[in-house]
N, C-alpha and C positions, 0 to 999 in steps of 0.2 A: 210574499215579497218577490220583486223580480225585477228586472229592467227593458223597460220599454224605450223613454228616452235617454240616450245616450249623451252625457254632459263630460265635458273635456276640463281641464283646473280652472282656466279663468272662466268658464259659466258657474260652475261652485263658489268659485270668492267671490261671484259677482253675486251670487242670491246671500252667502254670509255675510256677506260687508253691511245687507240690513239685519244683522243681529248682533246685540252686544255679547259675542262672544268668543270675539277674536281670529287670530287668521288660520287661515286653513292650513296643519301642517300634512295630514293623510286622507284620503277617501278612497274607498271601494264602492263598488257597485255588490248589491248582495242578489243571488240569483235565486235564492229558494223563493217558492210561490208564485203566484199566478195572474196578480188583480195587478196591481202598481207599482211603480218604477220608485226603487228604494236604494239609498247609498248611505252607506257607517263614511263619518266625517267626522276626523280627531282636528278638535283647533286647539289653540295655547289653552284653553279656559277648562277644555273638557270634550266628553265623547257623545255624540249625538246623532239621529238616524233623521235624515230627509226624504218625505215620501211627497213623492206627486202623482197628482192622482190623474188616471187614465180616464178614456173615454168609456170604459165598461160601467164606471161608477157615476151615478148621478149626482149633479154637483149638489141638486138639493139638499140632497141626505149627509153631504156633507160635514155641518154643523151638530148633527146628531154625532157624528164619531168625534167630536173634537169636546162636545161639551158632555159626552159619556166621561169620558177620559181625565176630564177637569173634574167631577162628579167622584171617580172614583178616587184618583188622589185627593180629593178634600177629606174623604173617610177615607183615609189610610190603605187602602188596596193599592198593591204592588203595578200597577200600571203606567204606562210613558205618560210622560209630561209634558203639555203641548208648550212651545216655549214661544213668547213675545216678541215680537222682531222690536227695531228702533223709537217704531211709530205705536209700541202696545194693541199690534194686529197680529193676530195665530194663524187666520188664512190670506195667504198671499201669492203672489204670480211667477210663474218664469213663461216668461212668451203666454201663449193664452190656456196654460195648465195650471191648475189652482195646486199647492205645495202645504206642506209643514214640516215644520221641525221638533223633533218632540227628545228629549234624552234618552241619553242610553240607559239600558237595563244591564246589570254587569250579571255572571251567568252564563252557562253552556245550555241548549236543550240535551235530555237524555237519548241516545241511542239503544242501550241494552235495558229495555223497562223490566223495572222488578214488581211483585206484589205492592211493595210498601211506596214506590212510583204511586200507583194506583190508588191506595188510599190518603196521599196525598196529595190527587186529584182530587178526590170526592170532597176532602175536606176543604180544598181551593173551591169549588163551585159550591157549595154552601155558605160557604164567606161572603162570596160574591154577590150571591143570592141574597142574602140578610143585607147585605151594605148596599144592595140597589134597592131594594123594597120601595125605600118610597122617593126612589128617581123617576118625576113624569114624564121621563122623553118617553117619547113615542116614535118608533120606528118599523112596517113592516116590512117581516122576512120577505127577502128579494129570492131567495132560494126556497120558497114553498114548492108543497110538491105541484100545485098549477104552473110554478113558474119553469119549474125542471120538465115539466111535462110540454111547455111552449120550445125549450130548450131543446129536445130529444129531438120533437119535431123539424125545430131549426137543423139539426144534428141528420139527419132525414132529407132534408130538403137541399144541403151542400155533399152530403155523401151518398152514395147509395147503401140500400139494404145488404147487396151481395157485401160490401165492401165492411159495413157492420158487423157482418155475421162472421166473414171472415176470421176477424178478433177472437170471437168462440160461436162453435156453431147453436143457430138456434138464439143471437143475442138479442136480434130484434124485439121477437115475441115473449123473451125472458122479461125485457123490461117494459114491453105494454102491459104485461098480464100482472105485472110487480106494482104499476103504479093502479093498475084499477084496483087493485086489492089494496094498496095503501089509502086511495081515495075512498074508496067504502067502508074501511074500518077506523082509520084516525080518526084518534082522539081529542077530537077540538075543545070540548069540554072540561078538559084539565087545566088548573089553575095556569094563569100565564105570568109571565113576567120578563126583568131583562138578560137574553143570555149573549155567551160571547160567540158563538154558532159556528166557531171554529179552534177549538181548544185540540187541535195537533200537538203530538211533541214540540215539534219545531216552533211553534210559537208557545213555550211556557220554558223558562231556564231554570235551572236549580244552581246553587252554591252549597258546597260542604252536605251534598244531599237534604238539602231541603227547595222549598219554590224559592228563587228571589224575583222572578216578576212573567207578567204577562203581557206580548205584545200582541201586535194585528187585532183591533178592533173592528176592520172594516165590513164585517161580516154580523158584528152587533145587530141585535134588534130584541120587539119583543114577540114573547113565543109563550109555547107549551114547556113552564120550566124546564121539567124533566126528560124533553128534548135533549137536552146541553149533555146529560148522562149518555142518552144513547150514540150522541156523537164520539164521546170519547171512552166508549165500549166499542165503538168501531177502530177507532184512532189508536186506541193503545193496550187493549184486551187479547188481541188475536196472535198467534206465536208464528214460529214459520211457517209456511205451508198454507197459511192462512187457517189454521186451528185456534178456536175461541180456546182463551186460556180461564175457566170455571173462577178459581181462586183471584185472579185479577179481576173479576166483575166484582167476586165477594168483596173486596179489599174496598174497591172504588166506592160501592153502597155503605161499606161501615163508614170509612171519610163522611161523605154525605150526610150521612145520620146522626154523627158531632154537631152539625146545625137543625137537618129537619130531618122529621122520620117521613119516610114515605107509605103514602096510603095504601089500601089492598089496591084497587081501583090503576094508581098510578104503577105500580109492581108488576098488574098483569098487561099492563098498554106498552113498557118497556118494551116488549118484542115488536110489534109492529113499527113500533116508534126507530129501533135499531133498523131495522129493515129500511123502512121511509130514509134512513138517514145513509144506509150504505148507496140506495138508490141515487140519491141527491150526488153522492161522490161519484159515482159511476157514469152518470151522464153528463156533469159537469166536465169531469177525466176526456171522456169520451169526445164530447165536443173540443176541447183545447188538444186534444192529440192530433185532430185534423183541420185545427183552426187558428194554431200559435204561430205568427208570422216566424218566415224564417232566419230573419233579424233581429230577432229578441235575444236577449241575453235572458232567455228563458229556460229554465228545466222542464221537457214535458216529463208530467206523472201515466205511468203506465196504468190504464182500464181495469188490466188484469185483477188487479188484487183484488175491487169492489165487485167484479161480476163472481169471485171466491166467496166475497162476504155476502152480497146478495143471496148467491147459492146456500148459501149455508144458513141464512135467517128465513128462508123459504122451505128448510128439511128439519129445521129446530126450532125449541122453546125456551126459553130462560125460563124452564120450571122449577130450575134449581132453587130460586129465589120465592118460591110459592111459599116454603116452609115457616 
């Protein structure tokens, strides 16, 4: 989530007033993340998030995130709720950016992750997993690693190499040589299906220590399930310093395995797959560090951490997990 464009009270009543849900008495603008222009809107009726969506996002693929979303709340999955406007339309305009409004999730995300954090992930992505099974949207990952690889390039061709490397030395060739090894060893042949391909803290809230919901869909698609794991063995496994914390992987895989057990096959692909997936953040990172307009009401995220994790899925194995 983030802000791009910049809306003042009367542009906000002026897009609520097509919804039956009263007047606006609060809004903020929410600055965490990176893709689209997002504002928390309390009116008489209740609490609710408006996201409009950017030029980064394809308007196509739009309807995929709106009827995931719808999908998931019909089975019971803790996800936002795209809401109706006057006319029983979910996408709609401000000026020529396509919008929605979907409810609030009540909910903090965690800051200090625990083991039982983690196994309370595993067991959210096996839920998930079971309750999309037989959703046939179809949507591909726009973050493959060709795509992140067209990215670097982009990333290359507005910055210089000195100016890359600078970040840490040797980065350049760190992440060529990361992604030909992830392009020759991934596993494409593992079951696919739909994940959320972005399960950060900051998009999953707990109440009274447990999940009460998940937002940011816009990074949905279908994939290499077991992708969705190694994301957030990136996201929420690693301690200070950026040290894999063992026990929090374990944690995360027992969750998991309340829904599906995982194959040998999918067990030993988890390391590259971790790897592919610190790469993805790091060039991603890396490009929006030197490409976030200076008028955003944007947080950049620092490079650092992922060229840590990269390093570290390039000197290790999750062979713990052999046994």
């Amino acid at each position: 989530m983030a802000v791009y464009t910049k809306l003042n009270e009367k542009e906000i009543q002026s897009i609520i007033n097509d919804y039956p849900i009263g007047d606006v008495v609060q809004f903020k603008g929410i600055q965490e993340g990176i893709e689209n222009t997002n504002y928390f809107i309390r009116t008489k009726n209740g609490k609710f998030i408006l996201t409009i969506f950017e030029n980064r996002v394809d308007s196509k693929e739009i309807p995929f995130f709106i009827n995931l979303m719808k999908f998931l709340n019909k089975n019971d999955f803790i996800s936002p709720k795209p809401i109706e406007n006057n006319e029983g339309k979910i996408l709609n305009k401000f000026n020529t950016k396509k919008l929605i409004l979907v409810n609030f999730l009540e909910g903090k995300p965690k800051v200090n992750i625990t083991h039982n954090d983690c196994y309370l992930i595993g067991d959210l992505i096996g839920n998930l997993q079971n309750k999309s099974r037989y959703c046939d949207l179809i949507r591909k990952n726009s973050l493959s690693l060709e795509d992140c690889k067209k990215i670097f390039q982009d990333c290359k061709n507005s910055i210089s190499e000195k100016e890359i490397d600078n970040l840490s030395n040797g980065l350049c060739d760190l992440i060529e040589d990361s992604l030909k090894d992830c392009l020759e060893k991934w596993p494409s042949h593992l079951p696919k299906g739909i994940i959320h391909g972005d399960l950060f803290p900051d998009n999953v809230f707990f109440l009274n220590n447990k999940v009460s919901g998940v937002i940011d869909f816009y990074f949905s698609c279908v994939d290499i399930k077991i992708y969705e794991i190694a994301i957030v063995i990136n996201a929420w496994c690693f301690d200070q310093h950026n040290t894999l914390n063992i026990e929090k992987v374990k944690n995360l895989i027992k969750g998991f395995t309340l829904h599906n057990n995982l194959t040998k096959d999918e067990i030993f692909s988890l390391n590259i797959l971790a790897k592919g997936a610190s790469l993805r953040f790091l060039i991603t990172r890396l490009f929006d560090w030197y490409n976030t307009p200076e008028n955003s009401y944007v947080k950049r995220k620092d490079p650092q951490e992922y060229i840590d994790k990269l390093l570290y899925f390039n000197s290790n194995t999750l062979d713990f997990l052999y046994d």
